[in-house]
C-alpha positions in Angstrom: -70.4 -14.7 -74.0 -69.5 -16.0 -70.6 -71.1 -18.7 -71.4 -69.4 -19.6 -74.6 -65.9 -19.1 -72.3 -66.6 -21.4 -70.1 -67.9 -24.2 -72.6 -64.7 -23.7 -74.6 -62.3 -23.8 -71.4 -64.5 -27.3 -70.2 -64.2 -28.3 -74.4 -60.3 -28.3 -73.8 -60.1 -29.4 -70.2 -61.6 -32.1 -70.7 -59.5 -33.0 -74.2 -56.1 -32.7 -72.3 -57.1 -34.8 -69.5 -58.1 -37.0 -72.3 -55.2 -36.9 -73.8 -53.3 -37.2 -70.8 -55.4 -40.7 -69.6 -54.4 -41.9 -73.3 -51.1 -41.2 -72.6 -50.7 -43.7 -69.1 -52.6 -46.2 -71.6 -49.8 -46.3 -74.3 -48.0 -46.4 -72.1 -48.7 -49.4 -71.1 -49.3 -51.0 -73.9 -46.0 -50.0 -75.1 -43.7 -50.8 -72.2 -45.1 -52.8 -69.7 -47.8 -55.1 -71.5 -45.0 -57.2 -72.7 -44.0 -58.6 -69.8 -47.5 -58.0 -67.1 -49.8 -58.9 -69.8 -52.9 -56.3 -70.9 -55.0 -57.5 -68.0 -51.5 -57.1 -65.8 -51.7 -61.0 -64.7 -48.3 -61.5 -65.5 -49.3 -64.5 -67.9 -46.5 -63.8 -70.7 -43.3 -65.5 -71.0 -41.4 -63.2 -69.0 -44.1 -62.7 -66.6 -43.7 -66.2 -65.6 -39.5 -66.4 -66.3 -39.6 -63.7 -63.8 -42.6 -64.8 -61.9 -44.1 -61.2 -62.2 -47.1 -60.8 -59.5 -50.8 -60.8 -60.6 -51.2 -56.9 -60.8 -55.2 -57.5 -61.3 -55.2 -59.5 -57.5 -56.9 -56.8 -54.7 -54.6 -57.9 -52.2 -51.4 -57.5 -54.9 -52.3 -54.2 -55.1 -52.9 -53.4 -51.8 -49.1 -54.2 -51.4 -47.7 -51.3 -52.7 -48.5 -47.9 -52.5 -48.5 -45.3 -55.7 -45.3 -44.1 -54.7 -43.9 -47.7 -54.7 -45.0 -47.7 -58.8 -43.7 -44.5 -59.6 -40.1 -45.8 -58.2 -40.6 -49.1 -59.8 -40.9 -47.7 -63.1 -38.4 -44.9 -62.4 -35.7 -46.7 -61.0 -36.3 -50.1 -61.8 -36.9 -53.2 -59.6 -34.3 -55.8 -57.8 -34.7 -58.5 -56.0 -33.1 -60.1 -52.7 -29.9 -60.7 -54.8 -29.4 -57.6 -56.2 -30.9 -59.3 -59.5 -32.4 -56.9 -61.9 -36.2 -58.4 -62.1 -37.5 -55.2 -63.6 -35.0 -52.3 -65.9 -36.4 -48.9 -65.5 -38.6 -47.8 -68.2 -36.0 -45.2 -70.4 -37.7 -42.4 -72.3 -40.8 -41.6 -69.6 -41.0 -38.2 -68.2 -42.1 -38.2 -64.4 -45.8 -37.2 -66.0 -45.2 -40.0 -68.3 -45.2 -42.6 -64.7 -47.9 -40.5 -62.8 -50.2 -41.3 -66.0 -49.6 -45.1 -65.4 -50.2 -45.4 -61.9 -54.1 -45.1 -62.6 -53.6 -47.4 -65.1 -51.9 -49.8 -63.0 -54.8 -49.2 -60.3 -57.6 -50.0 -63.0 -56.4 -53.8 -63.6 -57.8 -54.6 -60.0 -60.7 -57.2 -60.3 
C-alpha cells in the first residue's frame, strides 16, 4: 500500500511540475516570442526596431542575473532616455515570471 502512495504522490508531482514547465513555455510563446524570436535571437521586426540582444549568446546571458529577468518582465525595461524599450508583461502572476526565467536560460547555445 505504501507503495502504491508513493507512486501516486511521484504520478502527480511530476504532472504539476509538468504543468508548471509548460506554463513558462506559453508563456513564452505567447508574450515574448513576438518580439525575441522562438530561439530568443531577437531576429523579428521589433527585435531589430528595438535592437533586442541575442538572448541565445553565453555571454548575453551571463549579463544578467535571474532576478534581473523577473524585474524585466515585471516592471518592464527602459533605456538611457527613459524610453520604454520593453512594457511589462500584464496578466503574469509572479509564478507566471519564475516559470520563464528557465525558459529564458534554455535559449543559451
Amino acid at each position: 500500500m505504501k507503495t502504491y502512495q508513493a507512486i501516486l504522490a511521484l504520478t502527480l508531482s511530476s504532472a504539476a511540475f509538468a504543468a508548471f514547465a509548460a506554463d513558462g513555455a506559453t508563456n513564452w510563446t505567447d508574450h515574448c516570442a513576438k518580439c525575441h524570436g522562438a530561439d530568443g535571437k531577437g531576429e523579428t521586426k521589433m527585435g531589430r526596431k528595438l535592437s533586442i540582444l541575442d538572448l541565445s549568446d553565453a555571454k548575453v546571458q551571463a549579463g544578467f542575473t535571474d532576478d534581473a529577468i523577473f524585474k524585466a518582465v515585471k516592471e518592464g525595461i527602459k533605456d538611457k532616455n527613459d524610453k520604454v524599450t520593453m512594457k511589462p508583461i500584464e496578466g503574469l502572476t509572479d509564478d507566471d515570471i519564475k516559470a520563464l526565467i528557465p525558459v529564458v536560460r534554455s535559449l543559451k547555445k
